[in-house]
N, C-alpha and C positions, 0 to 999 in steps of 0.2 A: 606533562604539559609541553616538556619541550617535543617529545614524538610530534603532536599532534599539531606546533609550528613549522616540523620539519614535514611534514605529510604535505600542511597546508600554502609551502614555498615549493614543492613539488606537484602541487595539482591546482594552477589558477582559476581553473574552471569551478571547484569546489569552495572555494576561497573569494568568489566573486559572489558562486549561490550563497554564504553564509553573512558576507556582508551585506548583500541584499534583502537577507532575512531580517538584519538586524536590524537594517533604516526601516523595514517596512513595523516591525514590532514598535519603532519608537514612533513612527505617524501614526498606527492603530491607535497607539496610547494616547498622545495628543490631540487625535478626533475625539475617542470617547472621553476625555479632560474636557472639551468644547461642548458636546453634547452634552454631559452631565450639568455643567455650568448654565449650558442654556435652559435646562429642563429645570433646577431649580430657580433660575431667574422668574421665566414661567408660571412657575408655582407660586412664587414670591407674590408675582403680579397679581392673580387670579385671587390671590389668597385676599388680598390688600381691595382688590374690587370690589369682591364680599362685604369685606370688613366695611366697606365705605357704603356701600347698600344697606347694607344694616340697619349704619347707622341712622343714615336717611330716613332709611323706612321708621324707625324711632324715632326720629324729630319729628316727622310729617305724620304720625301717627292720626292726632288729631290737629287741623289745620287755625294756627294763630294768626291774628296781625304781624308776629315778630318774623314768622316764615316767610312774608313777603318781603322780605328789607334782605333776603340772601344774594350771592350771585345770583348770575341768568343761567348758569350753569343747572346749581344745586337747587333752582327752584324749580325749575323746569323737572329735573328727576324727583324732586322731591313732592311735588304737586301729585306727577305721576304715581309714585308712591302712597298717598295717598288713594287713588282714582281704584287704587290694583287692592288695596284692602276691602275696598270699598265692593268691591267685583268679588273678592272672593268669600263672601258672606252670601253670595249665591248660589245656587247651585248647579245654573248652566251658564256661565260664563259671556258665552256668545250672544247670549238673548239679555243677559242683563247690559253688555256693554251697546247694543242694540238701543234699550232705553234709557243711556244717557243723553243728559241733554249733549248739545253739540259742543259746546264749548271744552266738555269734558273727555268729547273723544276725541276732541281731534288735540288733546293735550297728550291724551295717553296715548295716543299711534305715532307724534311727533317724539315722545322718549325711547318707543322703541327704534327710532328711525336712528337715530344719536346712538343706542346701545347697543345695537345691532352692529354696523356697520363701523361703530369707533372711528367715527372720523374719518376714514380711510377707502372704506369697501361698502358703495350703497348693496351692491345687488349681493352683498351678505344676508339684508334687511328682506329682502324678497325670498329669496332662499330658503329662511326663517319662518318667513308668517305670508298668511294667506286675506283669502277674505274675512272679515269686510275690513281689516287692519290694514291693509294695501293700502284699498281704495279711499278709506277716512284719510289716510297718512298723505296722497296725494290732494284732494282739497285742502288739509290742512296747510301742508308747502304751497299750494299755490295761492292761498287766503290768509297767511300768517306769515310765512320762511323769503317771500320774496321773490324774485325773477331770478335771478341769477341761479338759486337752487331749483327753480319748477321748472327751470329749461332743460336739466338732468333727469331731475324726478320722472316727468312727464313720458318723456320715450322711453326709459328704464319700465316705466309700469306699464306702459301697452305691449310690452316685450313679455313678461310674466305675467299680462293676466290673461289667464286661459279663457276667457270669455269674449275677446279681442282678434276676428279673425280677421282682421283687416292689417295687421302688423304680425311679423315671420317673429320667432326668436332668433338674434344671431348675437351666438359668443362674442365674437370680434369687437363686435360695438358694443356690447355688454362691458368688455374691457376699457374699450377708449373713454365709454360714459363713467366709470369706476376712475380713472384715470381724473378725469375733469374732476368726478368730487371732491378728490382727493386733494387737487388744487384748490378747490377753492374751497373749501376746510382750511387748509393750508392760509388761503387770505383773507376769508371773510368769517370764518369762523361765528368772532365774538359781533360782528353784526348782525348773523342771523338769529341768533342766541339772544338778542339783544330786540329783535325783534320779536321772538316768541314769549321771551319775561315783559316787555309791554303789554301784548296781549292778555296775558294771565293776570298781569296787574290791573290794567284796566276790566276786568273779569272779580277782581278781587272779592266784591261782595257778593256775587254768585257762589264763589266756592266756596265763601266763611259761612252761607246762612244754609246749604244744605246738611 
């Protein structure tokens, strides 16, 4: 050992490359410590979002008077929840969510619009699903969710819908429109949320008697 201090006080240029190996070994270690950490946070999450869909999808199974006295949150996914059982007793999906009535779609296109995009990132939502889910989910924002969200909604969906050649796609504003949701998620959240469980409530005996 001691050779190998004397070599190393004799050649700094070697003695510079091994300490810099050493810092760079303990940052590699500490990335992948961070990495690791975040991957099972991650999992954690995902894991727990399940868990909570489930459950939902278990309460809302068959739809009660008691279901409606939830948040606007959990009735709104849970209504949905319902809606999506209900569709997959089908066997072409598209055509049966075709013939529900209206009140019913534009419940189940506004859950995905919330799930999709978590709050955060509409044109996740787009990205995701296509027609007629788009197109239901923007009457619905604009017939249910209020102003302040159809004024996002609106240009975000003549951007992705490919049947719309009067409007370009452009990234940029793609972003800035993702940007505003996310704001006003951020403020307004639990009024638009509070707009769409009115809705549903006032709806109530439509969804109990089918």
């Amino acid at each position: 050992m001691k050779g190998l201090f004397d070599y190393l006080a004799q050649n700094p240029l070697w003695t510079a490359i091994l300490i810099l190996l050493i810092i760079l070994m303990i940052v590699m270690f500490v990335l992948a410590s961070k990495s690791g950490k975040k991957r099972q946070e991650e999992r954690e999450r995902i894991i727990a979002k399940l868990e909570k869909e489930k459950a939902i999808r278990q309460e809302y199974r068959t739809l009660t008077e008691k279901c409606f006295e939830a948040d606007n949150e959990k009735l709104l996914f849970g209504v949905a929840a319902n809606i999506q059982i209900e569709l997959e007793k089908e066997g072409d999906m598209t055509a049966a969510f075709n013939e529900l009535p209206e009140y019913k779609q534009y419940i189940y296109a506004l859950n995905y619009v919330f799930e999709d995009s978590e709050y955060t990132s509409l044109s996740t939502f787009f990205r995701c699903n296509g027609q007629p889910l788009t197109g239901t989910a923007a009457r619905a924002v604009k017939n249910i969710a209020g102003d302040s969200l159809s004024e996002i909604f609106e240009p975000m969906y003549k951007m992705f819908d490919d049947d719309n050649e009067e409007v370009s796609f452009d990234e940029s504003q793609i972003n800035v429109l993702d940007e505003k949701f996310r704001k006003l998620m951020e403020n307004e959240k639990s009024s638009v949320l509070q707009k769409i469980a009115d809705y549903i409530r006032q709806n109530k005996e439509n969804f109990l008697s089918v």
